[in-house]
C-alpha positions, 0 to 999 in steps of 0.5 A, spaced: 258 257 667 260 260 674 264 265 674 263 267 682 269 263 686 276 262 684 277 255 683 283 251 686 287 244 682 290 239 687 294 233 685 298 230 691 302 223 689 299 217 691 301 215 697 297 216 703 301 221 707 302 225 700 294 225 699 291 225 707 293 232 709 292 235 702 284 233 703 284 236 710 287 243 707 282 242 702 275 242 707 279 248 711 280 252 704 272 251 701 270 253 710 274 259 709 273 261 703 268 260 698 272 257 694 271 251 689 277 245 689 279 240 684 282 234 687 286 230 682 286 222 684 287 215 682 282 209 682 285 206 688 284 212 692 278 215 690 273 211 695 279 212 701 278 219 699 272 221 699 271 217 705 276 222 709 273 228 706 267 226 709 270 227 716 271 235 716 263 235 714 258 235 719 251 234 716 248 240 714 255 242 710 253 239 704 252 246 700 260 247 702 263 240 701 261 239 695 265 245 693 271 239 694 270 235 687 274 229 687 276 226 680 280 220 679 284 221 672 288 215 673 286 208 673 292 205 676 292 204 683 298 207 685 302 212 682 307 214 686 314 215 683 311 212 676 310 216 670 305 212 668 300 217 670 302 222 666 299 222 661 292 222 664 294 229 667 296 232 662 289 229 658 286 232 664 289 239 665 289 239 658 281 239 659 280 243 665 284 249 662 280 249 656 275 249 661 271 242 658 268 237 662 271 231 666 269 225 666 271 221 673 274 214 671 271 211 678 265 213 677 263 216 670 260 221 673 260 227 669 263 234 672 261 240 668 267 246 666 269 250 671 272 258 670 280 257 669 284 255 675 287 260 680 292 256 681 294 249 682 298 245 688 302 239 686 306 235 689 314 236 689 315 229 687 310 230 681 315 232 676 313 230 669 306 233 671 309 240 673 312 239 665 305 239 662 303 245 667 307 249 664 307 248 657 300 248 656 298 254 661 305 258 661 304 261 667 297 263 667 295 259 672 300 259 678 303 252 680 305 252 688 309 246 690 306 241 696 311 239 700 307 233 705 313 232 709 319 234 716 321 241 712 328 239 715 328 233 710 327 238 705 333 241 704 338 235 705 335 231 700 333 237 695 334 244 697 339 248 696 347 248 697 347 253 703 342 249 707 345 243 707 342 240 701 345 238 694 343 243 690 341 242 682 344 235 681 340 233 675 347 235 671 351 231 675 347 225 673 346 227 666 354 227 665 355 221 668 350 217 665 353 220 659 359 219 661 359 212 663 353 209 657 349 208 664 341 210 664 339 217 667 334 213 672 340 209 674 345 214 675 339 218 678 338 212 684 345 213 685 346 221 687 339 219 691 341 214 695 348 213 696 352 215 702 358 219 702 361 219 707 359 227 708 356 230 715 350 234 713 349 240 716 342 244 716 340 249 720 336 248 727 338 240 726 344 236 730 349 234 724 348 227 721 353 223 717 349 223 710 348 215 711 344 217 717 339 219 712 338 211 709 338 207 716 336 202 713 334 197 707 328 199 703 326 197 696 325 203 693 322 204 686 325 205 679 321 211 678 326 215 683 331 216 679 327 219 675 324 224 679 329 227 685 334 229 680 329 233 676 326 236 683 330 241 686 328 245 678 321 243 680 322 247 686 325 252 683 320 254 678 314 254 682 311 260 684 310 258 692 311 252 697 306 250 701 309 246 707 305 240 711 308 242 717 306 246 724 310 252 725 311 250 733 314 243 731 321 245 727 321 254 727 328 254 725 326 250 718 319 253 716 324 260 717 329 257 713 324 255 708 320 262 708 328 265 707 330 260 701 323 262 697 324 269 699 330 270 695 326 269 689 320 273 692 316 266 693 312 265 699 312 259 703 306 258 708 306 252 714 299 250 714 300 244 718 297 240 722 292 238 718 286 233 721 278 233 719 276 238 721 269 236 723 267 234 731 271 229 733 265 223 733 264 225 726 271 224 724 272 218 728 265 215 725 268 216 718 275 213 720 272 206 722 269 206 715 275 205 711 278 200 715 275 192 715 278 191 723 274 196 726 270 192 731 276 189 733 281 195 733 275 198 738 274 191 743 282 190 743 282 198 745 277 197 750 278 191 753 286 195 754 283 201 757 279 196 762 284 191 765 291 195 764 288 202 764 290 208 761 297 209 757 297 202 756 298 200 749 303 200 744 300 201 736 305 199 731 305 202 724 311 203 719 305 207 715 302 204 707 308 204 704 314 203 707 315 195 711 322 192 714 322 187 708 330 186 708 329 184 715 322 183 718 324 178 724 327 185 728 318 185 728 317 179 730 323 181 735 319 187 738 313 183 738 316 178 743 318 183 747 311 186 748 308 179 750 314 178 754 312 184 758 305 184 758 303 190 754 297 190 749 299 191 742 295 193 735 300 192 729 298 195 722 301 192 717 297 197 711 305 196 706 304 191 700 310 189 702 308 187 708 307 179 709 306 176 717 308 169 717 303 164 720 306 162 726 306 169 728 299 170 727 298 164 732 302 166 737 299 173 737 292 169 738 294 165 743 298 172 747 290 174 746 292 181 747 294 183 741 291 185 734 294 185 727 291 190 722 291 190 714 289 198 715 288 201 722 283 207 724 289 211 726 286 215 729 281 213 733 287 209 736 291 215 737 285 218 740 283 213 745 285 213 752 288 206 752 294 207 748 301 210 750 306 208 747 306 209 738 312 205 734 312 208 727 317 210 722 317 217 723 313 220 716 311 226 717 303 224 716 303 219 723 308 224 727 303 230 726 297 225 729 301 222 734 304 230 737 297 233 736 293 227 739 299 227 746 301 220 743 308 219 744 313 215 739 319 210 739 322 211 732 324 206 727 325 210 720 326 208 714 328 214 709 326 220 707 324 225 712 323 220 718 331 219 719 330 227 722 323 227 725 326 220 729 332 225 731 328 232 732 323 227 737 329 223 740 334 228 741 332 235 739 326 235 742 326 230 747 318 228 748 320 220 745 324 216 743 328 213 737 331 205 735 338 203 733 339 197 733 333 196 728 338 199 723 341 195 717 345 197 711 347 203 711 344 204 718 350 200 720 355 205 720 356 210 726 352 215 728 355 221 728 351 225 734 354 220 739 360 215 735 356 209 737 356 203 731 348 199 733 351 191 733 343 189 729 342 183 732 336 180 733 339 180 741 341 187 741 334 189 738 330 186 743 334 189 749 333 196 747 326 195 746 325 191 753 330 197 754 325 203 752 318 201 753 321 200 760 323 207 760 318 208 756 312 206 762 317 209 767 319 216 770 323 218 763 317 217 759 313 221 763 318 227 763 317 226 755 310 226 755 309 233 759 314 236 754 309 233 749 303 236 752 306 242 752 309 242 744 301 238 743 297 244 745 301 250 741 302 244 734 294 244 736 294 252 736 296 253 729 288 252 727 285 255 732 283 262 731 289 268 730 293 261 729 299 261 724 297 256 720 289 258 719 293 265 718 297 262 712 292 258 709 288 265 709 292 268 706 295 263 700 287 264 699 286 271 699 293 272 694 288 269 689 
C-alpha cells in the first residue's frame, strides 16, 4: 500500500452544478500537488464524470490524471435530497477508512486501499452522510463542507442570525412537528420555503423581502425537509468550508464568510472559478462528447456567426434540474419574441421536468434558426463568437461560465442561490439583466428594491422580453458588456499564477 501521497475524498450531491466544479477542482488539486482523490459518484453520473474529468488533461497527463479515482457507490441515478443513498456511502466510508478495496457499481472495477484519508470535501446538502463521517472516523479524518453556490445565498438560507440568516432552525421544526403531530419533513418544507413577510438583510447585498428568495413555483422534492433544517449544524460542525466562487465577483460575502468560520478558528477558501483546466480545444473536444446534438449545436453556431455576425445569438438554459413547470407557456412567450425579432436561438431543455409540446418544435423548425437540445455543450456555446445574449436561471455553475467566457445574462431565477445572483448581476453589478414578469407565486408580491408588483402575464412577459433583448442588442447592453469585460478578466485572474484562488486551493492542500 502507498504511503507517499495524501489522499483527499469528495462526495458532491448529484446535481450537475453540485458535481461539475467540484471535478475541476479536483484536476487542479492532483496539478498542484501530488496528491491522490477519491471521487464519490452515482451510475447516473459516472460516464458524465469521467467524460468532464477528461477535459483538464492533456494527452501525456495520464500518470497525473489517474490520481482522480472515480467510483460510483450508488446505483441510482440521482440522488440529490434523497436519503436513499446513504447507506451506500456509509458502506463505502465504512471500507475506505479501514483502508479496503472499492468496487465501482459502474463498472466493477476493482480500486485497491489507499492510506487513510486526509480529509473528506462533502457536500453542505449531504447531511445523513456527514452523520456516517463522524461516527465512524470521529475526527481523524477532517471533514471540510463544499458550498457550490453564490456565497451570498448561503447565509439567508443557512447561516448564521447576524448575516441575515436563520439560524439553527432544525429545533423549531422538531417542536412544531412535535406540537402539532405533523412529520419533521413536512414542518421541515414549511420553515424552508415559506415566506414571511421579513426583509432580509445580508452584507454586500440590497435588501430583498424573504419572498424574493422563491420567485416562482417549483417542485421541490420531499427530501428538502429533511435536509435544510439539519444544514446550518452540519455547517457548524465541519472543519472548513470550501466555496465555489471567485472572490473578485461577491468580495464583501467571501469576507463574511472568512469571518463567520473564523469565529471557530475554521478556514473558509474561495476557489472558484472552476473550468477544465486543459487547452481550451481539448476541453471543448471533450465537452461535445457528452452532448448527442453536438453537431447541430455547432452548425446552428456557425450558420449565426455568418449571417448575423457575432454577438448575435441567445442561449437559453434553466440548467439540469430546474424548469418552469408551473407555467412553461412564459417559455413559448420568450421563444415568439426571439422569432419576432429575428434573433437565433439554442434552448436546453436538460430538466427531467422539461416537456416541449409538438407544436413548438414545428414551429421552431419552421423559424429555422433555432435549435432545442436535451443536453447542450454549454460551454462551447458560451465560448463561440456567435452568442450574445444567455437566458439562464442564475445557479451559480452557469453564472461563473458565462462571466468567465464574457457572455452576459438575462436572469429568470427560480430558488436558492440565483434570486441573489440575478440582483448582484442586474442591480448590483450591473453587467446583465433580470426578468420580472416571469415570476409566478410568491414572485407576485412586491419587489422590495423598487416597490413594484410583476402583472405575470403572458402579455406582460413578452413586453419586457422585447423590452430587454432590444436593450440588450443596443448602447445598454453594451455598457453592460464593458463593465463584464472587466469583472471577466479579474474572475479569470483568480487561477492564474499569484491568483487568489490557485493561492487558496494551495493552501487547503498544504495544511494537509
Amino acid at each position: 500500500m502507498s504511503t507517499t501521497r495524501t489522499h483527499i475524498v469528495g462526495y458532491p450531491d448529484q446535481g450537475w452544478g453540485h458535481a461539475r466544479p467540484l471535478i475541476n477542482l479536483f484536476a487542479r488539486f492532483v496539478k498542484l500537488r501530488p496528491v491522490t482523490v477519491t471521487l464519490f459518484t452515482s451510475n447516473g453520473f459516472y460516464d458524465r464524470i469521467i467524460k468532464e474529468l477528461a477535459r483538464s488533461f492533456e494527452a501525456g497527463d495520464e500518470g497525473v490524471a489517474e490520481r482522480v479515482r472515480v467510483i460510483s457507490i450508488h446505483k441510482d441515478a440521482h440522488l440529490m435530497f434523497s436519503a436513499g443513498g446513504d447507506e451506500e456511502f456509509r458502506e463505502a466510508w465504512r471500507s475506505i477508512v479501514s483502508q479496503e478495496e472499492l468496487v465501482c457499481k459502474q463498472t466493477g472495477s476493482r480500486f485497491a486501499p489507499l492510506p487513510k484519508p486526509k480529509a473528506i470535501i462533502i457536500d453542505f446538502f449531504s447531511v445523513g452522510p456527514f452523520e456516517s463521517i463522524k461516527a465512524l472516523s470521529r475526527d481523524t479524518v477532517k471533514v471540510f463542507s463544499w458550498h457550490p453556490g453564490l456565497t451570498y445565498s448561503l447565509f439567508y438560507l443557512f447561516g448564521p442570525e447576524n448575516l441575515g440568516g436563520r439560524g439553527n432552525v432544525r429545533p423549531i421544526v422538531e417542536e412544531e412537528a412535535r406540537r402539532t403531530g405533523r412529520s419533521f419533513k413536512e414542518v421541515g418544507l414549511e420553515v424552508a420555503f415559506k415566506p414571511t413577510g421579513r426583509v432580509v438583510r445580508i452584507p454586500g447585498m440590497v435588501p430583498m423581502y424573504d419572498h424574493e428568495y422563491f420567485p416562482q413555483e417549483f417542485f421541490f422534492p420531499d427530501g428538502i425537509g429533511e435536509v435544510f433544517p439539519r444544514t446550518f449544524e452540519t455547517l457548524q460542525a465541519s472543519d472548513g468550508i470550501l466555496l465555489f466562487t471567485p472572490t473578485s465577483y461577491e468580495p464583501e460575502a467571501v469576507a463574511a464568510a472568512k469571518a463567520w468560520f473564523g469565529e471557530t478558528g475554521r478556514p473558509a477558501y474561495a476557489v472558484g472559478p472552476l473550468l477544465p483546466s486543459a487547452s481550451k480545444t481539448t476541453a471543448a473536444d471533450n465537452e461535445k462528447t457528452q452532448s448527442s446534438e453536438s453537431s447541430e449545436v455547432q452548425e446552428l453556431l456557425d450558420a449565426a456567426l455568418k449571417t448575423f455576425g457575432e454577438k448575435s445569438l441567445v442561449y437559453i438554459s434553466f440548467g439540469s434540474i430546474f424548469w418552469p413547470s408551473s407555467k412553461p407557456e412564459n417559455v413559448w412567450a420568450v421563444l415568439d419574441v426571439l422569432m419576432e425579432l429575428n434573433i437565433p436561438f439554442i434552448l436546453s431543455i436538460a430538466s427531467p421536468f422539461a416537456k416541449v409540446p409538438e407544436e413548438i418544435k414545428t414551429k421552431v423548425k419552421a423559424y429555422g434558426k433555432g435549435v432545442i437540445s436535451s443536453w447542450t455543450p454549454q460551454q462551447l456555446i458560451l465560448d463561440h463568437p456567435a452568442t450574445g445574449w444567455f437566458i439562464a436561471h442564475g445557479g451559480h455553475n452557469g453564472v461563473t461560465e458565462a462571466v468567465s467566457a464574457g457572455v452576459p445574462q438575462i436572469l429568470w431565477p427560480f430558488g436558492g442561490d440565483q434570486p441573489a445572483n440575478a440582483v448582484h448581476i442586474s442591480d448590483q453589478l450591473q453587467i446583465g439583466y433580470e426578468l420580472l414578469e416571469v415570476r409566478t407565486g410568491n414572485g407576485l408580491k412586491p419587489i422590495y428594491r423598487t416597490g413594484y408588483t410583476p402583472k405575470g402575464t403572458i402579455e406582460a412577459v413578452k413586453a419586457e422580453v422585447r423590452d430587454v433583448l432590444q436593450k440588450a442588442f443596443g448602447e445598454d447592453g453594451a455598457k453592460k458588456r464593458a463593465r463584464l469585460e472587466e469583472l471577466r478578466k479579474a474572475v479569470n485572474g483568480e487561477w492564474e499564477d499569484g491568483g487568489l484562488s490557485r493561492k487558496e486551493a494551495t493552501e487547503f492542500l498544504d495544511s494537509l
